[in-house]
N, C-alpha and C positions, 0 to 999 in steps of 0.2 A: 086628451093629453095636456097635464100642464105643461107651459114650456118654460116657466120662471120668468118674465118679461116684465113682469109688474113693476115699477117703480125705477127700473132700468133707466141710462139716459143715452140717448143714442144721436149720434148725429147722421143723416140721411144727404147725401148731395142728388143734386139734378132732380129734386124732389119737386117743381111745381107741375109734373104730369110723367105718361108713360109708367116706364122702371121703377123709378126712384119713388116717385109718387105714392105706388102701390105697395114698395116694401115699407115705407114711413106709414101708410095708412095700416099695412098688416099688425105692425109693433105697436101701435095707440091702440088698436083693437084688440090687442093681448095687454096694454095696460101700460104701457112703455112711455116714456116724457120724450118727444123728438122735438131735437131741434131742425129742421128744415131750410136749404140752402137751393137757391136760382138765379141765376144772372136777372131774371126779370121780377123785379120789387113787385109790381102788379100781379104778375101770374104767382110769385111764392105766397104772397097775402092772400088770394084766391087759394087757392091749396092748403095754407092751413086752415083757412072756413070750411072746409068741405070733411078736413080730417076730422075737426073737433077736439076737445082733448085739451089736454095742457101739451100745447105746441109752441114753438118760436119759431119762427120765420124771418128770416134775412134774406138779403138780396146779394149774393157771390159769386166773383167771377173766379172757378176754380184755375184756371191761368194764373192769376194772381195768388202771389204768394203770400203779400199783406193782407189780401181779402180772405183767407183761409186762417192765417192767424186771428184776425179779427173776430171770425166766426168762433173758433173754439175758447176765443177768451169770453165773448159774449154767452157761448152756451153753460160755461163753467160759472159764469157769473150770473146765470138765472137758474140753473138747475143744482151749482156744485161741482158737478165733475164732471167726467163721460166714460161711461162702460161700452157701448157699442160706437161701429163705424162703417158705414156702407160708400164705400167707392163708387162713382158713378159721374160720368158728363157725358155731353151731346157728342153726337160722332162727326169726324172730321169729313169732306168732300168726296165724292165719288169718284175714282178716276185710277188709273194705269199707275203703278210705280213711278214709271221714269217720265211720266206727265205734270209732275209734281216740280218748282223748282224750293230751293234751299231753306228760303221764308217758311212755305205752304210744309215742308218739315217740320221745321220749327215750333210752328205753330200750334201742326198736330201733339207733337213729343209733349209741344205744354199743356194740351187738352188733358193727353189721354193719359201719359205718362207720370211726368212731373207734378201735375193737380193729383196723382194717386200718392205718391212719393211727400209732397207736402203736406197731404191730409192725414198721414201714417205718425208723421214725424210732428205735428202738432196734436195728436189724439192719443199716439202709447206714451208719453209722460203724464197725463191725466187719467190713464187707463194704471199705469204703474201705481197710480196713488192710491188707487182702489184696490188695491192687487191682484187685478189683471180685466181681463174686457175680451170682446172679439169684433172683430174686424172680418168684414164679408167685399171682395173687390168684384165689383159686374166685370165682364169680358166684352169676349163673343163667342161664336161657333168656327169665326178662322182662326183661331189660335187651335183649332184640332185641324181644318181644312181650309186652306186658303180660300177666301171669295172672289171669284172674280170680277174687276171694276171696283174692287175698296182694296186700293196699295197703301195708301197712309192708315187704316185702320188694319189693316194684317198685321202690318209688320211690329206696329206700336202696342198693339193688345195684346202681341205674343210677349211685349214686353212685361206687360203690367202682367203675365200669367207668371212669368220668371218670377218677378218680386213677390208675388205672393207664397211662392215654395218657398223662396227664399228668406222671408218675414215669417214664415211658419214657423222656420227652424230655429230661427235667431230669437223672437219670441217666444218661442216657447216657455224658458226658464220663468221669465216673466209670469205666466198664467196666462198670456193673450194667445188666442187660436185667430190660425188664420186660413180664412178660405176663398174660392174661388166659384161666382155662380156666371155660367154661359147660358143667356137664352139665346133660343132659335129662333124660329119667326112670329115675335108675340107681335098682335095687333098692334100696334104705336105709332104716334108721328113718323118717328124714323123709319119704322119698315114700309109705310104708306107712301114716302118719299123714295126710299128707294125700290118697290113697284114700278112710280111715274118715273125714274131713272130709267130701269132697266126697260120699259116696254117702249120709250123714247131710241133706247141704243137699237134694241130688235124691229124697229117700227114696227110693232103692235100696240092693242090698245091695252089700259092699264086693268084691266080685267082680266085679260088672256094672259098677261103676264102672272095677277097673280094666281092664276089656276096652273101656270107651270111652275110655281112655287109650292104649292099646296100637294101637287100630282110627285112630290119629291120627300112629301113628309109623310111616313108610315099612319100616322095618327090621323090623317087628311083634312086638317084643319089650322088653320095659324092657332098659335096660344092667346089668351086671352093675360093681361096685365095684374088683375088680382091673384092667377094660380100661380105667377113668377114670383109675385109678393110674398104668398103666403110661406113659399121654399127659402125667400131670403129672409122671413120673420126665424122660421127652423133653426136655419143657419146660425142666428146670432143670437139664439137662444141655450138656456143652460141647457135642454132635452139632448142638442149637440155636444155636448162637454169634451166627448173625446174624439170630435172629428177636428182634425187640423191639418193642413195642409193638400185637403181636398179640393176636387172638384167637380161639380154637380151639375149637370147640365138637364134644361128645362127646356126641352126642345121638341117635344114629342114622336121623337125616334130621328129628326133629323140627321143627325151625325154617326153616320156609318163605321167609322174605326173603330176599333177594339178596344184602346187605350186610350 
């Protein structure tokens, strides 16, 4: 299949590993110019060595709103423009809703929320220029079912699920499609961390833990970070043209609800 990717320019966050890393490396391997973004200058320069390609790599902290303008003017100023946009940063702390105080909100809405909300809003005027782009925002699997022990990640990703309908619709006229990709339990730092979480809360070891993680997933196996990539290269590809306002979830049967 082609997917039209070739000479695309996309910007990728949370890309110096995991997620984000893999959907940047999917879209160079369909022939795509990414620009790539990490809070750590080291690990995103490692990352784009590994992608190869015509990459750029910066170091951004998506909290930061100057750090995100920066990035887009820097990628517009080495590629031209930007047609593509993949949402993505690290996930906020483990822990109970109301364990949480006003700060440790804050903070997360900046993460998860607000870095989606600012990355939209610095990328559809450069996407308008071109006349039009797509935009792909990562999730999770609670914004279909609560997790329990991730209260500042439920409630905030249900946020950023909102914005995406909602950018769907309002974009549209534009030519930018917008969607929404949930994985389940791919292999990643993150979900490695929260195994040693959870078998910490249950006092087990972190093995048993993840085998009742795995004894929950139809597929019976975590996902691996390339087959997540390669659904969000789809995504932001013209082969997509007339999916907008979707949501796709790569989970391997994880999520049980209907809708």
């Amino acid at each position: 299949m082609e997917l039209g990717l070739t000479g695309k320019v996309a910007m990728v966050a949370g890309a110096s590993r995991g997620l984000g890393f893999a959907v940047a490396q999917a879209l160079a391997q369909e022939g795509a110019r990414v620009s790539i973004a990490s809070r750590d200058a080291q690990a995103i320069d490692s990352a784009a060595g590994r992608i190869g390609g015509d990459v750029l790599a910066l170091p951004v902290d998506v909290r930061s709103a100057a750090d995100i303008t920066r990035w887009a003017g820097e990628t517009t100023k080495r590629f031209g423009g930007v047609d593509l946009l993949f949402t993505n940063s690290g996930g906020p702390p483990a822990g109970a809703a109301v364990s949480f105080d006003d700060e440790a909100w804050q903070d997360a809405a900046n993460l998860l929320l607000f870095s989606a909300l600012r990355m939209v809003r610095a990328a559809v005027p450069l996407m308008q220029a071109r006349g039009g782009g797509a935009i792909l925002m990562s999730t999770s699997a609670s914004v279909k079912e609560p997790i329990p022990n991730l209260g500042l990640s439920t409630v905030l990703r249900a946020s950023v699920s909102a914005l995406a309908k909602t950018l769907a619709i309002e974009l549209a006229p534009s030519g930018i499609r917008v969607n929404q990709i949930i994985p389940g339990r791919i292999d990643t730092d993150r979900v490695r961390h929260l195994d040693e979480v959870n078998a910490g809360k249950q006092g087990i070891s972190v093995e048993e833990a993840k085998g009742r993680a795995i004894a929950a997933i139809p597929a019976g196996r975590y996902g691996e970070a390339e087959e997540y990539g390669r659904v969000g290269a789809f995504l932001l590809s013209d082969a997509a043209r007339y999916m907008t306002g979707a949501t796709v979830q790569v989970d391997g049967g994880l999520i049980k609800s209907v809708l």
